[in-house]
N, C-alpha and C positions, 0 to 999 in steps of 0.2 A: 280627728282620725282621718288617715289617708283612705280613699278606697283601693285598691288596686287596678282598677282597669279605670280609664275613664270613660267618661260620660256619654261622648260621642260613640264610642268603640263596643257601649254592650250590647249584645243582644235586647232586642224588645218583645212585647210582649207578641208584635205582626211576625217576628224574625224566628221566634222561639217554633222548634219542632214539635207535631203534636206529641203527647205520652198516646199509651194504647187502653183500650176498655178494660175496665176489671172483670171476671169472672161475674160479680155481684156488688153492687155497691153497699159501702160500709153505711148500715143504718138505712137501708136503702135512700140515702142522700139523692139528689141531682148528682149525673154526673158528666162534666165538662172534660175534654180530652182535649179541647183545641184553648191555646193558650190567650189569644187574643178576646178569649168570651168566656175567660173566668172574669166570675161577678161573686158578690156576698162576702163573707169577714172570716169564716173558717174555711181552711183548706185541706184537704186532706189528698196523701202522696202516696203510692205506694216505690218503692224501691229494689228493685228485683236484680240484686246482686249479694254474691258470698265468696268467702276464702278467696282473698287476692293474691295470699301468699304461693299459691299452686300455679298462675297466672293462666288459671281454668275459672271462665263463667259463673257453672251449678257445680264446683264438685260435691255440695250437700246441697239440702233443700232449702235454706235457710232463703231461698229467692221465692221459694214456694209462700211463705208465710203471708206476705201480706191479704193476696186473695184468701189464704185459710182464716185468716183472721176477721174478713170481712163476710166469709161464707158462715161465720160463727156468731159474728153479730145479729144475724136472723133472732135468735132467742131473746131480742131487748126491741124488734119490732113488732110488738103487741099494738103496741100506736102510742104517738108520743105525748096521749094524754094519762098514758098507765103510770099509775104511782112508782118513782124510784127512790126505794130506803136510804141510799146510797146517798141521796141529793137533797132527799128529804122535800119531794117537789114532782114533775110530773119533767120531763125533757122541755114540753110545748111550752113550758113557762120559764125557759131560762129565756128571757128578754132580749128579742134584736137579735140571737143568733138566727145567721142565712150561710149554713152550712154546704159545701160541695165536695164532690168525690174529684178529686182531679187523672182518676186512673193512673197510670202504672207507667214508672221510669225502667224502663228492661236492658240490661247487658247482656250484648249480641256479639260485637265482632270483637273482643279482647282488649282495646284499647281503654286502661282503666282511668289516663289522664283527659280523654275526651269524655269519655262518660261523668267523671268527677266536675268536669269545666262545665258539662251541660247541664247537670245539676244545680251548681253552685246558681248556675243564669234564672234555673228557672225557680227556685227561691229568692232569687233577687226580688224578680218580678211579681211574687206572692207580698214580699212584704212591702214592697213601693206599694203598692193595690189594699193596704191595712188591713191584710188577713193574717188571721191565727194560725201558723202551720201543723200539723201534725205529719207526721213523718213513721210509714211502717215496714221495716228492711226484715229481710236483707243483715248482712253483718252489721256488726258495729264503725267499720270503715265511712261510714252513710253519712255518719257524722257531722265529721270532718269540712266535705264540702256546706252542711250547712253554719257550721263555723265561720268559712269566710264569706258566704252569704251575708253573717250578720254584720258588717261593717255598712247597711245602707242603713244599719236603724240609727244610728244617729248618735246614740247612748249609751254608757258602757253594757255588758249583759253577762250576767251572773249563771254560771254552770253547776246545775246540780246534776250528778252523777250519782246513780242508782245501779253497782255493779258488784262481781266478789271481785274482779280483778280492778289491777291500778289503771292500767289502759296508759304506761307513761311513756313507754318504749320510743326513741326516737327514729330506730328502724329494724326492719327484721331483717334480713339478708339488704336489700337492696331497695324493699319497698316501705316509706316514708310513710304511706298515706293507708298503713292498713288498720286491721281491725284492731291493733295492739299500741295503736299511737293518736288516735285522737282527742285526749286530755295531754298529752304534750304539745297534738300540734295546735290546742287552743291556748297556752302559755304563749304561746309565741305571737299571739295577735292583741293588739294596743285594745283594741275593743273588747275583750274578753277582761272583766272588772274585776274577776275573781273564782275563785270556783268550791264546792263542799260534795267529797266523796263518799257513798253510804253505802257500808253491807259489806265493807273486804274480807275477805276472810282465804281461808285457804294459803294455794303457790296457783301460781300463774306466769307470766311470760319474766315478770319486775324480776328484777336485782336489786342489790343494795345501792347501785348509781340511781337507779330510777325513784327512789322510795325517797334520795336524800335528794332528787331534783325537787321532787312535788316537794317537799319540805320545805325547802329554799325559796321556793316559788310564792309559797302561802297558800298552799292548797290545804281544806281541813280535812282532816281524813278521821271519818268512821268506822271502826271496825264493826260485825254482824252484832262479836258478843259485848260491846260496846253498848248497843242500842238494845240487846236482850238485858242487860244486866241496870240502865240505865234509863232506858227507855227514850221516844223521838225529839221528847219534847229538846234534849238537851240541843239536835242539831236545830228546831226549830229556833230555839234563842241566838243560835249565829247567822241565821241567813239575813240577808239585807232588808232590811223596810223601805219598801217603796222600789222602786225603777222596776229592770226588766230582767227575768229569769229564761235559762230553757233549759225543759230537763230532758237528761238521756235516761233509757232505762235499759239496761239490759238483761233480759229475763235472768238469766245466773243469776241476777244480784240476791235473787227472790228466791225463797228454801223451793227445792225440785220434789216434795211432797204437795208445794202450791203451783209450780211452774217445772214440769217434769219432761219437755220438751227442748231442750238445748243440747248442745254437742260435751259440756264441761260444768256435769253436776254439782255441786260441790255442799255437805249436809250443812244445818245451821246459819242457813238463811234469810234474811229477812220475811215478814210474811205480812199479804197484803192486810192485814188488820193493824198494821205498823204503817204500810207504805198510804194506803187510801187518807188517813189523817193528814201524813205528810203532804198530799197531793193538795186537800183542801187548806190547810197553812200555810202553803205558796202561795196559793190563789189568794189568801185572804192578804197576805203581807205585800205582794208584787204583782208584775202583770205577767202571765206566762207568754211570752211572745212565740214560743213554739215546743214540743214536746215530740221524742222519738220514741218506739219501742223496737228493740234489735235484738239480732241474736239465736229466734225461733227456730229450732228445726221443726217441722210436723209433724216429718216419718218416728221421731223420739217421742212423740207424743201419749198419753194416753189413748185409750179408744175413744173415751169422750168429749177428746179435745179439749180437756182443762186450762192447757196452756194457752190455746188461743182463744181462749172464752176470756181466762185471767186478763189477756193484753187488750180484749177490747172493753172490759172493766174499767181499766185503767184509764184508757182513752178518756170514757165518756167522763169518767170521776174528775178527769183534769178539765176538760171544759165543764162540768157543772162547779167546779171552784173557781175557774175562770168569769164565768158568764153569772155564777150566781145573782151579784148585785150589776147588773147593767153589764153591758158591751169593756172589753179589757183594754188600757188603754194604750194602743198600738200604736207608737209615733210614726210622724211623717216622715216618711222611708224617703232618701234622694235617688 
């Protein structure tokens, strides 16, 4: 596989701009803002951009989300020797993890291919460094740049998509790289091994070109009542054994009875008594090399913040599958 920039020409870890503090660190983790003095094996990012298509910043909160997600995480800091059901284990005993917050990537002056380009750099540098990415946006656009990030791991990398929509669109007016085209724009990269889509349901941006691209492509595609009528295991038997996975989640994909914070509700959606299995059957099958959740508005949220309690749920469920038996195996990134 080619990478695209060469070797001489990337950013480094001394060259990389710092990101900014979070509000509260997720888990209250460490947390590192300066790039040259991230250390340990998970990472975690927030991504503080939405709606590209208005070629406005915030025009929803969905930039808000990561801090709400991490201000929500407070409820699983009892100490990381409290028993979780979830992992069936305590946090302190998932072995080897050395967990960091790496604060917050913010869109400021409008420019969404610098902001994209400075991303893509600084998940370079996350996964040359064998850390786990976690990734909390912000729209589903976020994506995308860590899509071509993943051309340093070396290995092909398998996309599981957890959304109601396709996400295949190749562009919207003008813009390539939004929140409606990052499962196309991963078609399009040599490193991308394949991909499996879960929870369609509904209308969304797709047409009939878009639906017979992923077709064409080889993408497997799930629909909600697919997986209600059939249940996970059927997508568990298609994903790959062994290599590298990363999964995107898009709160939609998940019924908005469980996840009631997004801008595009849609009834009859997955639920996490469905998805949390799914999370641990990755983990058990491959190694999850990095994991997003997008999409969140706050302001749509309950009063209780379900939705951002759910996505830090998720979180931790995909590293307690990841890290259950030992450290995940994160190849040497060039």
């Amino acid at each position: 596989m080619q990478a695209h920039t060469s070797q001489s020409s990337r950013p480094t870890a001394t060259t990389l701009r710092n990101t900014s503090e979070p509000l509260r660190p997720f888990l209250d983790w460490p947390v590192v803002t300066t790039p040259s003095e991230w250390s340990g094996n998970v990472a975690l990012l927030g991504v503080q951009r939405s709606e590209p298509y208005t070629r406005d910043g915030v025009p929803n909160d969905q930039a808000r989300a990561p801090d709400e997600i991490r201000r929500l995480s407070f409820q699983f800091c009892d100490g990381p020797d409290h028993w979780d059901f979830d992992l069936d284990r305590p946090l302190c005993e998932l072995a080897g993890m050395r967990p960091i917050d790496c604060g917050n990537m913010t869109f400021s002056d409008g420019d969404y291919e610098a902001f994209s380009t400075w991303q893509t750099s600084v998940l370079r540098q996350m996964w040359r460094s064998g850390m786990q990415v976690v990734l909390l946006g912000g729209d589903h656009g976020i994506t995308i740049p860590a899509i071509e990030a993943m051309d340093v791991l070396n290995e092909p990398v398998h996309i599981v998509h957890i959304d109601a929509h396709l996400d295949w669109r190749d562009s919207v007016g003008d813009v390539r790289n939004g929140y409606s085209s990052p499962l196309r724009r991963a078609s399009e990269k040599p490193w991308v091994g394949g991909m499996t889509q879960i929870g369609l349901r509904g209308t969304g941006s797709a047409r009939r070109s878009e639906i017979e691209a992923a077709q064409a492509y080889g993408s497997r595609l799930f629909t909600a009542n697919e997986i209600h009528r059939n249940g996970m295991q059927q997508v568990v038997d298609t994903l790959p054994e062994g290599g590298l996975v990363y999964v995107t989640i898009d709160a939609d994909g998940l019924d908005p009875s469980q996840m009631p914070g997004v801008l595009g509700p849609s009834p009859g959606g997955l639920k996490v008594e469905q998805v949390i299995p799914l999370l641990h059957a990755i983990g058990r099958k491959s190694t999850i090399v990095g994991l997003d959740v997008v999409e969140i508005a706050p302001s749509f949220d309950y009063e209780n913040a379900i939705t951002c309690i759910t996505a830090g749920r998720l979180v931790i469920n995909a590293l307690g599958a990841s890290w259950r038996d030992g450290p995940p195996s994160i190849p040497n990134a060039r």
